[in-house]
N, C-alpha and C positions, 0 to 999 in steps of 0.2 A: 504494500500500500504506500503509496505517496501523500504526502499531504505539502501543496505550496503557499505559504501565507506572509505576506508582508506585514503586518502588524505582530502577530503571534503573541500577544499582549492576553488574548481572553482562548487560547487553545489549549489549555494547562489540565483540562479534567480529561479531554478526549481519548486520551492514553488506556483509560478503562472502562471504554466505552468502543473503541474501531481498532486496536489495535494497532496507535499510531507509529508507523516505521520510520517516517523521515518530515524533516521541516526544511523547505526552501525559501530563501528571503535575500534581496539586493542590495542591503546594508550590510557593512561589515563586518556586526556584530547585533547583537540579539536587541533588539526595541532601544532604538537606537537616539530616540530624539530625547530619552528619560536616562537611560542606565549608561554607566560610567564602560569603558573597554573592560577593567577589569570584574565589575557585576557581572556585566554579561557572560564576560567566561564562566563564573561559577553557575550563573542558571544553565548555559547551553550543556556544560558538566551532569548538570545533572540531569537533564535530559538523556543523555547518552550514558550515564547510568541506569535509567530506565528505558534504556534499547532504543532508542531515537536517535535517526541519525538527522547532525546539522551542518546544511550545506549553504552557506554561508555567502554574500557576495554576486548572485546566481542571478539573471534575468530569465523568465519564460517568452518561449518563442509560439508555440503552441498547444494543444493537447493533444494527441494521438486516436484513433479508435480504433478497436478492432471488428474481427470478423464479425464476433457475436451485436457487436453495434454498442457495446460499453466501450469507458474508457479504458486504453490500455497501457498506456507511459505521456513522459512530460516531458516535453521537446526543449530543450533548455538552449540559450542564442548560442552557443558555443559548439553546436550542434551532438552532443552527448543527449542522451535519453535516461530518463527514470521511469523505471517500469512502473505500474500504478491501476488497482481495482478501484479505488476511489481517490477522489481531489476535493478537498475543501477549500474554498478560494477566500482568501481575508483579504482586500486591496485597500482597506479604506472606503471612504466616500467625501466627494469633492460637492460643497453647494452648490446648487441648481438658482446661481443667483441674477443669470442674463436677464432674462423676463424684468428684472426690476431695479434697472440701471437707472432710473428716475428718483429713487427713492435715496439711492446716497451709495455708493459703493465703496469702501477701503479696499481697496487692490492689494494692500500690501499680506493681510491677514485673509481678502478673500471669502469675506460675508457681508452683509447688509449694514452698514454703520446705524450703531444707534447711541443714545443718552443714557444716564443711568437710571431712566425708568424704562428700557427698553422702545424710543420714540425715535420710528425713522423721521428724517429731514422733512418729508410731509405729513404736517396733520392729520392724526386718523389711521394711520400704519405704525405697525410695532414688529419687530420680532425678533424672537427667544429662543434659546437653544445653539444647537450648533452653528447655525446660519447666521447669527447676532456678533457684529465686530463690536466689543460695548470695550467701554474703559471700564481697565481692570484698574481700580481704585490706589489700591497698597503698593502698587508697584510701577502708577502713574504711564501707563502707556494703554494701549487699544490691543484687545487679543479675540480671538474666537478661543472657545475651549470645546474641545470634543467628550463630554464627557458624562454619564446619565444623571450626576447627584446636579451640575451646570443647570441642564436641561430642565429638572424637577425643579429646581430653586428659581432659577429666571422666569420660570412660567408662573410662580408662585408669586414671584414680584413684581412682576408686571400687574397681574390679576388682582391685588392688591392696588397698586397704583391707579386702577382703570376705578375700581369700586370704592374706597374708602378717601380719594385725592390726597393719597401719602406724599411725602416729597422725600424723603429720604431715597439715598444714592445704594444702588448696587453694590455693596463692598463683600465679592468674591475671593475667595481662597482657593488655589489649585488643589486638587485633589483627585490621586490616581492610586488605582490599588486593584490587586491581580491574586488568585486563588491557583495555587500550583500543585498540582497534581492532589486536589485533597475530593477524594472520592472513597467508600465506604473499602474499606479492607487495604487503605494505601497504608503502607509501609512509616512515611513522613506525609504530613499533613504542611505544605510552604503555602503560607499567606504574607505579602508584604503590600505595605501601606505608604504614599507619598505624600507629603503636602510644602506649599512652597514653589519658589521657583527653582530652576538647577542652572544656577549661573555660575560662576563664580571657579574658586577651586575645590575638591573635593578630599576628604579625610572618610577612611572606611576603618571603622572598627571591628573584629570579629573573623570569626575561620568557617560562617556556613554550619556550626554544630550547634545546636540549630541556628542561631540568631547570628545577624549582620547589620549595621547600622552605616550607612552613608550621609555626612553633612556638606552641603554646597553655604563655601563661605568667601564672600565678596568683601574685600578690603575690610574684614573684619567681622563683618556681620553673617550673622546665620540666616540663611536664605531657604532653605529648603532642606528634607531630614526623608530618610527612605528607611524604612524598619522592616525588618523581616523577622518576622515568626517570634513578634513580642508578646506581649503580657497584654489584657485591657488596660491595666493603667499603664503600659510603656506606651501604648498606643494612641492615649488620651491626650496625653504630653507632645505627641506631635505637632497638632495644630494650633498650640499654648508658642511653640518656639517657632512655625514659620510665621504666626501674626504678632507676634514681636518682636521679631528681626532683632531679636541679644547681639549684643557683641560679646563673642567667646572666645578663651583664649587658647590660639590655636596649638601653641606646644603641647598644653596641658590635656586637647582631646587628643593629639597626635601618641600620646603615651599610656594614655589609658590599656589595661589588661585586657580590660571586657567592654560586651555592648553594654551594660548593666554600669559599668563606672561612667563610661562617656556620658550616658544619658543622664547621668546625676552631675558631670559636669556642666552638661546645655543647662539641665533645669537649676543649677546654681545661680545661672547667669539672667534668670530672667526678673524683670521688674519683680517687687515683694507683689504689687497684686495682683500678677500674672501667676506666679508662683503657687499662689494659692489652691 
């Protein structure tokens, strides 16, 4: 079996469920616009610890069919073939935002510009979700965000703003988080949790048994924090440290033993009534 996916962000339970043998994707390394070179090697690791093979770097040229009229391999540009009884295709999805070139378009992020009550340029049109280029508040620029908690939230805020005439701004926090291989009878159950931006430079605490912590820290400040296979309250403390942008010091996470010390170093760092 084949399986090609360019995100590979939400393919993590599949494994016990089709038998997945292999992952193909055109970036270098595994979900690549969030995880550091070195993340990624340890997820794609563990993949191929659970018999997945990862081919890395790869563009698809077609799909194959055989006799029976199924699919039968995956034509890859380089003209090599993967053999292949089934294909799940993850490519993403790109806004459907031509139609509405009147309304305001940010070219640069590639959705519908709007205000922080979700209000295109004309009166009377709004939109939320994916397709919404809104100022991202905390971090002073304009972003689309692809992501379902965005989606739920902006629809809620807008809906709010149409019904009760709220005036209060948008003020979103990124958040990305991924459920890896956690299916009934798995071996290791990997969940990790993002929030923040991933600018900056990166310090990783941790070997993978279970737990691993990534902080992205710009000119001092803590920017965004990736946890793997914490605790609820390790996990709670996330979102405490990317909406407080601490300044932390970076020797002192650079040295830390454990995920469990680092993370009592971030939460050191934070305002007393962030802390809290």
């Amino acid at each position: 079996m084949g399986i090609f996916n360019n995100l590979t962000c939400f393919l993590i339970s599949i494994p016990s469920l089709l038998s997945l043998k292999q992952i193909i994707f055109p970036e270098n390394h595994l979900l690549q616009r969030l995880f550091t070179p070195s993340l990624a090697q340890t997820y794609e690791a563990l993949y191929q610890e659970n018999g997945v093979k990862v081919l890395k770097g790869a563009s698809i040229q077609n799909l194959e069919v055989g006799s029976n009229g199924h699919v039968a391999a995956v034509r890859l540009q380089d003209g090599s073939a993967v053999e292949a009884d089934t294909v799940i295709i993850g490519i993403g999805a790109k806004p459907a935002v031509s139609p509405f070139e009147r309304v305001g378009l940010n070219t640069n992020v590639g959705g519908i510009q709007v205000d922080g009550l979700f209000r295109a340029s004309i009166p009377g049109i709004f939109a939320i979700g994916d397709v919404a280029a809104f100022p991202l508040k905390m971090y002073d620029r304009i972003a689309r965000v692809e992501h379902v908690d965005h989606a739920r939230r902006s629809a809620q805020h807008c809906v709010k703003a149409l019904l009760s005439a709220q005036t209060g701004m948008y003020d979103y926090l990124p958040y990305f988080y991924s459920r890896v291989f956690e299916y009934e009878g798995s071996a290791r159950k990997v969940w990790w949790q993002f929030f923040g931006d991933n600018v900056g430079e990166t310090i990783e605490i941790g070997n993978f048994d279970p737990k691993i912590v990534t902080f992205w820290i710009d000119s001092g400040t803590l920017k965004g924090v990736l946890l793997e296979s914490g605790s609820p309250e390790e996990f709670q403390l996330l979102p405490q440290l990317a909406r407080s942008q601490p300044i932390v010091d970076k020797s002192k996470l650079q040295s830390a033993s454990s995920v469990e010390e680092a993370l009592d170093i971030a939460r050191a760092s934070l305002p007393s009534e962030a802390a809290v």
